[in-house]
C-alpha positions as CSV (number, residue, x, y, z in Angstrom):
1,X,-5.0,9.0,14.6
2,X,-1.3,8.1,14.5
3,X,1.4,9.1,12.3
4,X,3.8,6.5,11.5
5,X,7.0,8.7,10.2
6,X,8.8,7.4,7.1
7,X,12.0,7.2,8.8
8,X,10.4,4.2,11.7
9,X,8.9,2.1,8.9
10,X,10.4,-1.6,8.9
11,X,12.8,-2.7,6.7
12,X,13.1,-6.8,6.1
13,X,13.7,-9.2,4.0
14,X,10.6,-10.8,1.5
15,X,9.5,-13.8,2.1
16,X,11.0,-15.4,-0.9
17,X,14.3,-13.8,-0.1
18,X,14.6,-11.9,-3.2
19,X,14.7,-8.5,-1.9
20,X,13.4,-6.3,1.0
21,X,10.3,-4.9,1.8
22,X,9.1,-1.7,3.9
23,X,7.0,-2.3,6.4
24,X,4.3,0.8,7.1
25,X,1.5,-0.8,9.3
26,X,0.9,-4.5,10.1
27,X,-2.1,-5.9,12.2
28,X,-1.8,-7.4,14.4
29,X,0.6,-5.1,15.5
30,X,4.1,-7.0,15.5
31,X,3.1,-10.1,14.1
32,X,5.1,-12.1,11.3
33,X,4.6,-13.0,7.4
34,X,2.5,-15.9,8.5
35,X,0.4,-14.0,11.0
36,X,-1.4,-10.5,10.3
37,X,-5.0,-9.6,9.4
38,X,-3.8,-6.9,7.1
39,X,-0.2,-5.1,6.2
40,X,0.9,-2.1,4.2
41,X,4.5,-2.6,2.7
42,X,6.6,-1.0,-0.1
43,X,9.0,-2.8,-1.9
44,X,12.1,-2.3,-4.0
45,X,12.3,-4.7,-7.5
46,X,15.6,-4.4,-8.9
47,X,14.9,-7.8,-11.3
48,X,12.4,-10.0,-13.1
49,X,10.8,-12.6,-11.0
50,X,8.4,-14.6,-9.0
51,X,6.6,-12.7,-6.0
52,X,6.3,-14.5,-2.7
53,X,3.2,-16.6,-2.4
54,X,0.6,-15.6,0.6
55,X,-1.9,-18.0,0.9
56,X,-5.9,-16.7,2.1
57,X,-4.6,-13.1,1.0
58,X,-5.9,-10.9,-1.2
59,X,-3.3,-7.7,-2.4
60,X,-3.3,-4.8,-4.1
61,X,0.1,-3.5,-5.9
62,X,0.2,-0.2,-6.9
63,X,3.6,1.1,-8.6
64,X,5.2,4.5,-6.7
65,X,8.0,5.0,-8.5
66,X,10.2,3.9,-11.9
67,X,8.9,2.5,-15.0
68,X,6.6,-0.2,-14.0
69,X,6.3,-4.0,-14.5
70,X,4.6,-6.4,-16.7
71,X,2.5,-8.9,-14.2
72,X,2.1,-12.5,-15.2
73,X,-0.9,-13.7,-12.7
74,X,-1.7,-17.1,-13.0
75,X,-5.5,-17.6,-14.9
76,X,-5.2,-13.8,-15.9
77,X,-3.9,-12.3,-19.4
78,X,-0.8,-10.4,-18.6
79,X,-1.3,-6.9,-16.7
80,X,1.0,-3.8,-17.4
81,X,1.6,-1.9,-14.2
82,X,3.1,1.5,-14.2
83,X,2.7,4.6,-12.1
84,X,-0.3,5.9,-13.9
85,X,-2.3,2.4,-13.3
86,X,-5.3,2.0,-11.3
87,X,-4.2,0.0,-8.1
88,X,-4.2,-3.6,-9.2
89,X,-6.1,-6.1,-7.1
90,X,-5.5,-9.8,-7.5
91,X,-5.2,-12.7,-5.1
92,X,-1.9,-13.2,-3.6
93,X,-1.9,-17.2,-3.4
94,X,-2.0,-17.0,-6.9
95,X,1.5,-17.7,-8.9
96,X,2.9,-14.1,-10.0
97,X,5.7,-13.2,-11.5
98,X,7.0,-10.1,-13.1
99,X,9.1,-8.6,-15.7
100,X,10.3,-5.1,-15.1
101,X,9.5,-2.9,-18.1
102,X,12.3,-0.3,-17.6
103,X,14.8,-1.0,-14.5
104,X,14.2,-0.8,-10.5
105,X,10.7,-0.2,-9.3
106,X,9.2,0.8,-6.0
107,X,5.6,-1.0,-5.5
108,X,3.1,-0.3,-2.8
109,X,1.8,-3.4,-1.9
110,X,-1.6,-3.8,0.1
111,X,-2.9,-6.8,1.7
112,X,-5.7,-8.5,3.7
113,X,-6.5,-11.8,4.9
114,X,-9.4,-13.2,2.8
115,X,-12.7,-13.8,4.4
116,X,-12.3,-11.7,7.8
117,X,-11.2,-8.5,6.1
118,X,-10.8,-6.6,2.6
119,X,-9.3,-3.5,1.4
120,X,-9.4,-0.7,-1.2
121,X,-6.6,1.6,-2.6
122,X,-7.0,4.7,-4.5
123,X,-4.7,7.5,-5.3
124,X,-5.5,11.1,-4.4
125,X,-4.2,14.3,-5.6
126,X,-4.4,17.6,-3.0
127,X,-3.9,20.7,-4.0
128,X,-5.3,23.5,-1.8
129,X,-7.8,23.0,1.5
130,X,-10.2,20.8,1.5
131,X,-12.5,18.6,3.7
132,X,-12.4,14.5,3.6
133,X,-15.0,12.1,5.1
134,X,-13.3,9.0,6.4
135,X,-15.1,6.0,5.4
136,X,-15.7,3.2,8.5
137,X,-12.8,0.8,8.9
138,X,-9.3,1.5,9.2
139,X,-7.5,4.0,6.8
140,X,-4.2,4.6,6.4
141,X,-2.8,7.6,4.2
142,X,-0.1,7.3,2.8
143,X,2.1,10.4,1.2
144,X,3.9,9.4,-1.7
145,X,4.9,13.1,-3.0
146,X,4.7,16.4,-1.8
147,X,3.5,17.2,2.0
148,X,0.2,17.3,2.9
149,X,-1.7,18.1,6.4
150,X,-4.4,16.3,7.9
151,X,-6.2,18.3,11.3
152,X,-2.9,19.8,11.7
153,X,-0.6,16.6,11.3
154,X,2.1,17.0,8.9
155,X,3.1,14.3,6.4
156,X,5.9,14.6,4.3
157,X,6.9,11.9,1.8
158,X,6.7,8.4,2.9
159,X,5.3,9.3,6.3
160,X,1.5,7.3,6.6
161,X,-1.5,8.7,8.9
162,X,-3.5,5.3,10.3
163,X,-6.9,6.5,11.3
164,X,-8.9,4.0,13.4
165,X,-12.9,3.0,13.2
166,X,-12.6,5.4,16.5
167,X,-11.2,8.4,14.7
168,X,-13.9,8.4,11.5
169,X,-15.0,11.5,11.3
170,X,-15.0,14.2,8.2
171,X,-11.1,16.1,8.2
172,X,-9.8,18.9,6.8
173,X,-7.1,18.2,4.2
174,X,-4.4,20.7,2.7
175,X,-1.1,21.2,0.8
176,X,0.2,19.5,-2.4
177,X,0.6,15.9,-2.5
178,X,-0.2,12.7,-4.1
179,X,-1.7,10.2,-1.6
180,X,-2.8,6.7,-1.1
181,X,-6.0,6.3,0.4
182,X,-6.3,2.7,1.6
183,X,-9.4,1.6,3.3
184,X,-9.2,-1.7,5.1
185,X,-12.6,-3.5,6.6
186,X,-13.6,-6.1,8.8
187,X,-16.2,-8.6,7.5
């Protein structure tokens, strides 16, 4: 397991220029846009526009915090995002825009490159002790709120626990916080 603190995480520009994005965990490690097999990022949207176009990339957007966004996704009906949506999968070579549905948004933004590897997100809620199974793969934990403890390592908000297929095993959980529980898979 390794704990990738809040305050390390990446800060660079998006690939379209528009704004900048927070990198968490990229693999290959170091690698560029053009490059990885999967990446975790958070981004800031301050206006309405098009997202950056990765093509052979599947992603999952997931909004953390303001009001939420209206996506246009080329081939799709229009999808309202907010922080009470379900994680939103859709492929990432696909047009997108976005209209913002009430000022600046922070987005979680999941992605894997299509055919060698695929991903799930969920949001989890801990309050209290519990135990957790990690499923095979790679997961990453991400605490959006609250802190929360995993086999005695701390997270507080914005700090991300990467669990390798080495480390699977079943946990014990506690505190109060609201997670992100992102799975990523070889094929």
């Amino acid at each position: 397991m390794k704990l990738l603190r809040a305050s390390d995480h990446k800060r660079m520009p998006w690939k379209n220029g528009g704004g900048e994005t927070v990198e968490i965990a990229v693999s290959p490690e170091g690698v560029g846009l053009a490059d990885f097999d999967w990446r975790v990022s958070m981004a800031t949207v301050a206006t309405d526009g098009p997202f950056s176009v990765f093509p052979g990339i599947d992603r999952t957007l997931s909004i953390l915090d303001g009001g939420g966004m209206t996506l246009f996704i080329e081939g799709r009906a229009p999808e309202r995002l907010t922080q009470a949506s379900e994680p939103l999968p859709f492929a990432a070579d696909a047009p997108t825009s976005a209209t913002l549905i009430d000022g600046t948004i922070t987005d979680l933004n999941v992605m894997t490159r299509r055919g060698r590897f695929t991903h799930s997100v969920r949001r989890v809620s801990v309050d209290g002790n519990s135990k957790v199974a990690f499923e095979a793969g790679t997961t990453l934990v991400l605490c959006h709120r609250g802190n929360a403890e995993i086999d005695g390592t701390a997270l507080n908000a914005g700090d991300c626990l990467l669990v390798s297929e080495s480390d699977v095993a079943e946990r014990s959980i506690s505190g109060k916080a609201q997670l992100f529980w992102i799975t990523i898979k070889a094929i």
